[in-house]
C-alpha positions in Angstrom: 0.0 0.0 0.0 1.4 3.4 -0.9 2.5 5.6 2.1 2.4 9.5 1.7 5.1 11.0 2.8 5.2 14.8 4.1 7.8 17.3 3.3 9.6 18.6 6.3 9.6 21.9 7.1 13.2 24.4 7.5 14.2 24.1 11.5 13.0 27.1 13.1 15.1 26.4 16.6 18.6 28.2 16.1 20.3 24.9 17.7 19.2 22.8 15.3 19.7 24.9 12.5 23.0 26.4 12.7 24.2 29.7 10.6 26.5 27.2 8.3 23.8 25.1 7.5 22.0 26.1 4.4 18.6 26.1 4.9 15.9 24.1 3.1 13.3 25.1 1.2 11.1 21.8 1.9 8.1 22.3 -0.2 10.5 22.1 -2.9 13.1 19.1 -1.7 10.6 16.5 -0.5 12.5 14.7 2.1 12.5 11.5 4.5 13.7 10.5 7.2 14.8 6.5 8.0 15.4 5.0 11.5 17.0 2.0 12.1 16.2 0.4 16.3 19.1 -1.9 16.1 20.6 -3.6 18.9 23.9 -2.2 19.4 23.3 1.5 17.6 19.9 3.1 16.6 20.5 5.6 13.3 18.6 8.1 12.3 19.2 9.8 8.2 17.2 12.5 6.2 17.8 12.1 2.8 16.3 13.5 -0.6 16.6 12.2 -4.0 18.8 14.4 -6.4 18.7 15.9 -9.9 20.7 12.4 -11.2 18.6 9.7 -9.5 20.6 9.4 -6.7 20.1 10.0 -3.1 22.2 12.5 -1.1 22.0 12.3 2.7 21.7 15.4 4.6 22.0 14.3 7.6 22.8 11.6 10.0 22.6 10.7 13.9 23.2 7.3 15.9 23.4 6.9 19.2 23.8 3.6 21.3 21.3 1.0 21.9 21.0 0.5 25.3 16.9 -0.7 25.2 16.7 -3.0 22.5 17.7 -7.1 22.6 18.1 -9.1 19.5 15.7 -6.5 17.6 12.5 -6.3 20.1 12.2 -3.6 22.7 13.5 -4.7 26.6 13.7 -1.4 27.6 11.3 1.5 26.8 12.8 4.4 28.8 16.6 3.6 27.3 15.0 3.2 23.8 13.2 6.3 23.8 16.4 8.4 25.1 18.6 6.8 22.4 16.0 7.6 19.6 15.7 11.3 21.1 19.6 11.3 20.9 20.3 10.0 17.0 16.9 12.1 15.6 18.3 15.3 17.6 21.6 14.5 16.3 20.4 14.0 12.8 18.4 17.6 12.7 21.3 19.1 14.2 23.0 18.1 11.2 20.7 18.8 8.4 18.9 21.8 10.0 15.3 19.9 9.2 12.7 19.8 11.9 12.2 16.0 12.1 8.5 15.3 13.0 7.7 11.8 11.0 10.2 8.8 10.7 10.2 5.6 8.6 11.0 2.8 11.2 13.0 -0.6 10.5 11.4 -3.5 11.9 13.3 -6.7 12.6 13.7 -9.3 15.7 13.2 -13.3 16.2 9.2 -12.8 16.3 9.0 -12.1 12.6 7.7 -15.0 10.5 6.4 -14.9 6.6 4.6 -17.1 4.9 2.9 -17.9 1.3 -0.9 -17.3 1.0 -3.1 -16.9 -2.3 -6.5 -14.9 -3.0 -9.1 -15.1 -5.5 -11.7 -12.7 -7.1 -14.1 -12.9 -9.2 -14.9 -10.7 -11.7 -18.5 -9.7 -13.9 -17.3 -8.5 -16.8 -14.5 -9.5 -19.5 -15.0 -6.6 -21.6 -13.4 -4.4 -19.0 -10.3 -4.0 -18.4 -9.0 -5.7 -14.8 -7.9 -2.2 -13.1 -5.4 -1.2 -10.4 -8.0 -1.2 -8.0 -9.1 -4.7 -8.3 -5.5 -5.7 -7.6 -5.2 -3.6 -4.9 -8.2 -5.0 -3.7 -7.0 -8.1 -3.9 -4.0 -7.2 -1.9 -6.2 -5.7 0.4 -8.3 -8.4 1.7 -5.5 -10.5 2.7 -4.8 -7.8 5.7 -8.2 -9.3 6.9 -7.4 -13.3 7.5 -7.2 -14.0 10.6 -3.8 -14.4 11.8 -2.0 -16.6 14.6 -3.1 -15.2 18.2 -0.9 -12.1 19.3 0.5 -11.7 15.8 -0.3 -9.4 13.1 0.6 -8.5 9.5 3.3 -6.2 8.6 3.1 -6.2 4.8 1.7 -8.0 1.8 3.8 -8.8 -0.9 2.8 -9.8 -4.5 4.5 -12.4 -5.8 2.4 -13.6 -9.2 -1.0 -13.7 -10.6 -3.0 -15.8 -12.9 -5.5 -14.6 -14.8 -8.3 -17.3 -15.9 -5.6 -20.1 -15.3 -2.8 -18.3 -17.2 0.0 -18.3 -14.9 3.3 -16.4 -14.1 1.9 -13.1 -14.6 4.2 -10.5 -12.6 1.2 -7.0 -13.8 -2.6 -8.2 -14.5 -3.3 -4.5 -14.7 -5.0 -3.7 -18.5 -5.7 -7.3 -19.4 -9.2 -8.8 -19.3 -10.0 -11.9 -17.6 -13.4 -13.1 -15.2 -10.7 -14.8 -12.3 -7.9 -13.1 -10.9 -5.6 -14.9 -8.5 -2.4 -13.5 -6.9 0.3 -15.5 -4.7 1.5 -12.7 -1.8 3.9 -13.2 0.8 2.7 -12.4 3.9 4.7 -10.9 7.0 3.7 -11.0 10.0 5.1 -9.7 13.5 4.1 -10.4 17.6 1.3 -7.3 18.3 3.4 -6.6 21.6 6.9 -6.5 20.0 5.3 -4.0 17.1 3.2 -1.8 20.1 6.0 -1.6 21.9 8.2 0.2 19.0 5.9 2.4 18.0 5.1 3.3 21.9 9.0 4.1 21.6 8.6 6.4 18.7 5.6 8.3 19.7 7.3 8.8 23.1 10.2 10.5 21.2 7.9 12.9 20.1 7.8 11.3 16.5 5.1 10.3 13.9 5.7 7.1 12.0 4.9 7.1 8.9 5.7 3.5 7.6 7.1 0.4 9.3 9.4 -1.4 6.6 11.0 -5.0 7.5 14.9 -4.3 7.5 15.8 -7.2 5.2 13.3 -5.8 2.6 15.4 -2.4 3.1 18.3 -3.6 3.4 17.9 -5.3 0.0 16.5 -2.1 -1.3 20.3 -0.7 -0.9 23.0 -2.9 -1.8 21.1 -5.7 -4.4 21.0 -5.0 -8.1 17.7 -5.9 -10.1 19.9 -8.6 -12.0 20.4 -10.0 -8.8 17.0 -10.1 -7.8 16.1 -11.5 -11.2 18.8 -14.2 -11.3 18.4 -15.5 -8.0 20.2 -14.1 -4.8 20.1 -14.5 -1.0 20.8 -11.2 1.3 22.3 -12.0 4.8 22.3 -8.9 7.0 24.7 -10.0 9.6 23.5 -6.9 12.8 24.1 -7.0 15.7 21.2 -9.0 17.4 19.9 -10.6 14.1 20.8 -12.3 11.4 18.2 -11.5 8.5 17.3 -13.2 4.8 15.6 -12.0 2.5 15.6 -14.6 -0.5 14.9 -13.2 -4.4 13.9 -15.5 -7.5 12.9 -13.7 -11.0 12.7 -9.9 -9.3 10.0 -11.1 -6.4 10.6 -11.7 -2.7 10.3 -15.3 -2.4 11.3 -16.3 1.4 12.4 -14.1 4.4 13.4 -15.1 7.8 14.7 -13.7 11.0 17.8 -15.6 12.6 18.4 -14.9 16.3 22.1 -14.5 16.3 24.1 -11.9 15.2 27.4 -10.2 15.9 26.9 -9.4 19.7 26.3 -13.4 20.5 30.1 -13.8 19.0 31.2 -10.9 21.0 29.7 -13.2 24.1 31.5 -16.2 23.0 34.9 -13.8 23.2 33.9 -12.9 26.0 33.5 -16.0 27.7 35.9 -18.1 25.7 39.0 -15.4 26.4 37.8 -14.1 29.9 37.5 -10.5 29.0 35.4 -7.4 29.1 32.9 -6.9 27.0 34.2 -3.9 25.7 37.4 -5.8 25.0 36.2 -8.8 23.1 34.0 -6.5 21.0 37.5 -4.6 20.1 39.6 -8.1 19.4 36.7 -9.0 17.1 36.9 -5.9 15.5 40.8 -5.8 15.0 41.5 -9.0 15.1 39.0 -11.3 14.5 38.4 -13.5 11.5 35.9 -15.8 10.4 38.6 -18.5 9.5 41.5 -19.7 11.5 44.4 -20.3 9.7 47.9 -22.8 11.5 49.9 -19.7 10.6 47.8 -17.7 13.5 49.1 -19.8 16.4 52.6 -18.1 17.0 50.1 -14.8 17.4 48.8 -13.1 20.4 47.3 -10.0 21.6 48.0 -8.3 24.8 44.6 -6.7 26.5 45.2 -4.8 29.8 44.4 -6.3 32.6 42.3 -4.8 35.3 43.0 -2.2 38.4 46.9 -3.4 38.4 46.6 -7.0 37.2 49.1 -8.1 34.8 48.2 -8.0 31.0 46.2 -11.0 29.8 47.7 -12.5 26.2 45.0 -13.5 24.2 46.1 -16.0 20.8 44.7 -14.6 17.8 44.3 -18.3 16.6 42.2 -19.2 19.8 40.1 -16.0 18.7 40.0 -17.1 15.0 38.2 -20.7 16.5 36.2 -19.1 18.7 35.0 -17.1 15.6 34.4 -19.5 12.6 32.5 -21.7 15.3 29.6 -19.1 15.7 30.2 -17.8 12.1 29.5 -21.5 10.4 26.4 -22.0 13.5 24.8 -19.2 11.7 25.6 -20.5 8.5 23.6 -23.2 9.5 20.7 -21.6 10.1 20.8 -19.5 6.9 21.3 -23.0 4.6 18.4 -24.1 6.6 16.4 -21.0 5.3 17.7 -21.4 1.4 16.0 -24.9 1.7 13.1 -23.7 3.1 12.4 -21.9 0.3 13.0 -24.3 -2.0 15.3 -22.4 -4.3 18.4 -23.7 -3.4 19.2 -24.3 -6.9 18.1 -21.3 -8.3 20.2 -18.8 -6.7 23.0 -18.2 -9.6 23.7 -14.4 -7.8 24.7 -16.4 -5.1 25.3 -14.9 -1.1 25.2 -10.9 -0.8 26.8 -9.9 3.0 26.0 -6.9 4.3 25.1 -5.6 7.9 28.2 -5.0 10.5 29.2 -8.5 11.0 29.7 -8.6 7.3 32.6 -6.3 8.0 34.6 -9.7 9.8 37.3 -11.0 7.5 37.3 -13.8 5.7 33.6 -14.5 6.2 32.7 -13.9 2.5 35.2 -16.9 2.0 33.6 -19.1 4.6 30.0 -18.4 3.2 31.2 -19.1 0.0 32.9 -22.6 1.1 30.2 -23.9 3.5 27.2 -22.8 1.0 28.6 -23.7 -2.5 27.5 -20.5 -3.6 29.5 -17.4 -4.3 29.4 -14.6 -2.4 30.4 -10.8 -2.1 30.2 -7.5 0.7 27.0 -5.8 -0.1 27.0 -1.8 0.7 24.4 1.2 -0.8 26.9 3.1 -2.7 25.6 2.9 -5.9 22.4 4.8 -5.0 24.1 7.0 -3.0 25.2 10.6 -3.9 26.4 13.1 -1.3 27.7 11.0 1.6 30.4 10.1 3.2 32.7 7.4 3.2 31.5 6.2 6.1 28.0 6.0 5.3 29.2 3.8 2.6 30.1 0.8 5.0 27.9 -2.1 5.2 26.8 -1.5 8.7 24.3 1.7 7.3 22.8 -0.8 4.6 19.2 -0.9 6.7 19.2 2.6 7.3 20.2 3.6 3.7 17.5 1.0 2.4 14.7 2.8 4.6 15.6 6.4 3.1 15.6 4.3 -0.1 12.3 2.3 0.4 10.9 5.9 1.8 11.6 7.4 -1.7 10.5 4.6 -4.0 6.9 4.2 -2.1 6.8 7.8 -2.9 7.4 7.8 -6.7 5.0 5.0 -6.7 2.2 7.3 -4.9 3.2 9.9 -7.4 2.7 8.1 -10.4 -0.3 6.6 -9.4 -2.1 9.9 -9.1 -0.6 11.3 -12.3 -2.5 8.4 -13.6 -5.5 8.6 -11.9 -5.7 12.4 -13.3 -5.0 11.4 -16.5 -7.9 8.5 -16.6 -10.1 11.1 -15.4 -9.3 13.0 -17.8 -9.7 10.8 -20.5 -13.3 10.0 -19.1 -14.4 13.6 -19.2 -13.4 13.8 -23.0 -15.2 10.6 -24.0 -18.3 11.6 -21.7 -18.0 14.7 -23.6 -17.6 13.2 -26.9 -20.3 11.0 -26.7 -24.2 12.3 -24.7 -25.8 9.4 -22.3 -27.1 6.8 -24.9 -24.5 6.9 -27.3 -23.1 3.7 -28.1 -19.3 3.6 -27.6 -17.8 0.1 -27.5 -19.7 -3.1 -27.5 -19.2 -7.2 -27.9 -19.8 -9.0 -30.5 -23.3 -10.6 -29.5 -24.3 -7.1 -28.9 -23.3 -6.0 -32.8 -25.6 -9.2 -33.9 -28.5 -8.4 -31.7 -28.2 -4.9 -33.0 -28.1 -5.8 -36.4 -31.1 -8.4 -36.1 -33.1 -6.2 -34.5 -32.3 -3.8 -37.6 -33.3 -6.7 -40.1 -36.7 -6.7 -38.7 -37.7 -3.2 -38.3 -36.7 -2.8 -42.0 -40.0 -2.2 -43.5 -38.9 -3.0 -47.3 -38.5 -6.0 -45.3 -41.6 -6.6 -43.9 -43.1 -6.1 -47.0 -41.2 -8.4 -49.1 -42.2 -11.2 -46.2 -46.0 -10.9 -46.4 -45.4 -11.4 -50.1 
């Protein structure tokens, strides 16, 4: 369904909008504004589409997530003040009032699964219009779901139209059945209450929850991708997410709970460290294969209120590593079959998120998976930004601006559309007074014509002769 998404107004408070920022003139830069409630950092980015297609960010805030565990809410009163922090941060930046947010939703209560619709239409002579897809769309949202779970998005897939199948746009052709296949995503009613409560509290609007997979494939997957077959792994820090693609449609998507932070436990425990600490090693040092040539290697970590250094070996971290890293391998092979496309992925594995970041793990993937795979990042649809934003540990955030943007070309279009059909309707109503015969079957041209036959009186005549 499209979203409409307001234009943000110039900040009028002179702390948020400082001398050296230029000041924007929003009714004619429609902007949006993305945040990402991660687990270890929640991000906030306005962005606006430029003159070349791209998307230039104007600003960005993060803060760090204290509230949030494995991508639901534990913690309202910490969430709110780190949301508070990365939007204020964020204005600050781009010297726009921020009053309405698109929000990434993730977390191990997300589930998806396949579910098809039918209508039935009266008439084959007109053409099957947007709004009897939509309609079909539409009436999914009202199945009952399971208990304490609701839907988060429908998905089209395919249609058929009168039992001709693998249509991807029924829109303009004529048919009495209409069947779509949509993918259906659903989320627990608490976890999704409990994020907007969040948002509201922060003195925010939302104006679109977007599942982060679907956002995060938004930024860093190319349509070729999508068409050939590909599997996104977003590797955050409480989540692992897929979001599987076959012939430019979503096909499967899945929510694995373990991400970078449970590996920054294992350090934790496995080295007896800080937490601080093991997050740095696996940050410096860490890798997602461990190779003999590591074991002459160690790391000295300080030790604590006049203890004696602790010596860490890097190929001890290495193992402790790959261990997790090919555990959540698991679980994503699991998903590929699941879908049932395991042989029909010939893009292969695209890595993004933060734990994408851990070397060697493209190499791993690739090994334990047989299919290739690459680092993912939103550069190519970006414009203005800075190298850091580049990294694949913005892809979710980058994907929501993006996502943001394309829903509102889509509701842009649409109207253009509308106005032109309306349009078109006047002229023709104009064209042609009520009774005026402007298109009509074939049994109606016969009947027309027969009934033609007999009121010809020359006819008539000849007949009673």
């Amino acid at each position: 369904m499209p979203l409409n998404f307001p234009t943000f107004r110039p900040s009028s408070n002179p702390q948020l909008a400082p001398a050296e920022t230029p000041v924007i003139q929003a009714p004619e830069m429609p902007l949006v504004v993305g945040l990402d409630i991660g687990t270890t950092k929640i991000c906030a980015v306005v962005g606006m589409r430029n003159a070349n297609g791209k998307v230039d960010i104007l600003g960005m805030g993060k803060a760090v997530s204290h509230g949030v565990n494995r991508g639901t809410v534990a913690n309202i009163e910490l969430t709110v003040k780190s949301i508070t922090e990365a939007v204020n941060e964020a204005s600050t930046a781009s010297g726009v009032d921020i009053g309405t947010v698109n929000v990434g939703i993730a977390g191990q209560h997300i589930r998806s699964h396949q579910q098809r619709n039918m209508l039935t239409r009266h008439d084959r002579q007109t053409e099957i219009s947007r709004e009897d897809v939509d309609r079909l769309r539409t009436e999914i949202f009202r199945v009952p779901q399971q208990a304490g779970y609701e839907i988060i998005n429908v998905l089209a897939q395919d249609y058929i139209v009168d039992g001709e199948k693998d249509i991807t746009n029924p829109v303009g052709m004529s048919g009495i059945t209409l069947e779509g296949m949509f993918h259906v995503i659903t989320g627990s009613v608490g976890a999704i209450m409990n994020i907007k409560r969040c948002v509201e509290r922060a003195n925010l609007e939302i104006e679109g929850l977007t599942l982060e997979p679907l956002a995060s494939a938004q930024a860093v997957l190319g349509e070729d991708e999508k068409e050939a077959g590909v599997v996104l792994v977003d590797i955050g820090g409480g989540t692992t997410d897929v979001a599987i693609f076959h012939q430019n449609i979503i096909r499967h998507t899945a929510v694995i709970p373990l991400g970078g932070n449970v590996i920054t436990h294992d350090i934790q425990e496995g080295c007896s460290v800080l937490f601080d600490q093991a997050e740095a090693l696996k940050v410096r040092f860490g890798s997602a294969v461990a190779h003999s040539n590591m074991a002459n290697e160690v790391v000295s970590i300080p030790g604590l209120r006049g203890r004696e250094p602790r010596e860490v070996s890097v190929h001890t971290l290495a193992s402790i590593i790959t261990a997790r890293v090919k555990e959540i391998i698991k679980h994503v092979q699991f998903e590929i079959r699941n879908s049932g496309l395991e042989k029909r992925l010939s893009a292969g594995i695209v890595l993004t998120g933060g734990g994408a970041q851990l070397r060697n793990i493209k190499h791993i993937f690739s090994v334990l998976t047989g299919l290739e795979a690459r680092i993912g990042d939103s550069r190519e649809h970006l414009g203005n930004v800075s190298e850091e934003f580049k990294s694949p540990v913005y892809a979710t955030v980058a994907g929501l601006v993006l996502t943001s943007l394309a829903e509102m070309d889509y509701r842009d279009k649409a109207r253009i559309k509308t106005a032109e059909e309306e349009e078109l309707s006047i002229d023709q109503q104009s064209k042609n007074p009520p009774g005026t015969i402007v298109a009509e079957g074939l049994l109606g041209r016969l009947l027309r014509g027969l009934g033609g036959m007999l009121a010809d009186p020359d006819l008539n005549q000849h007949n009673r002769h």
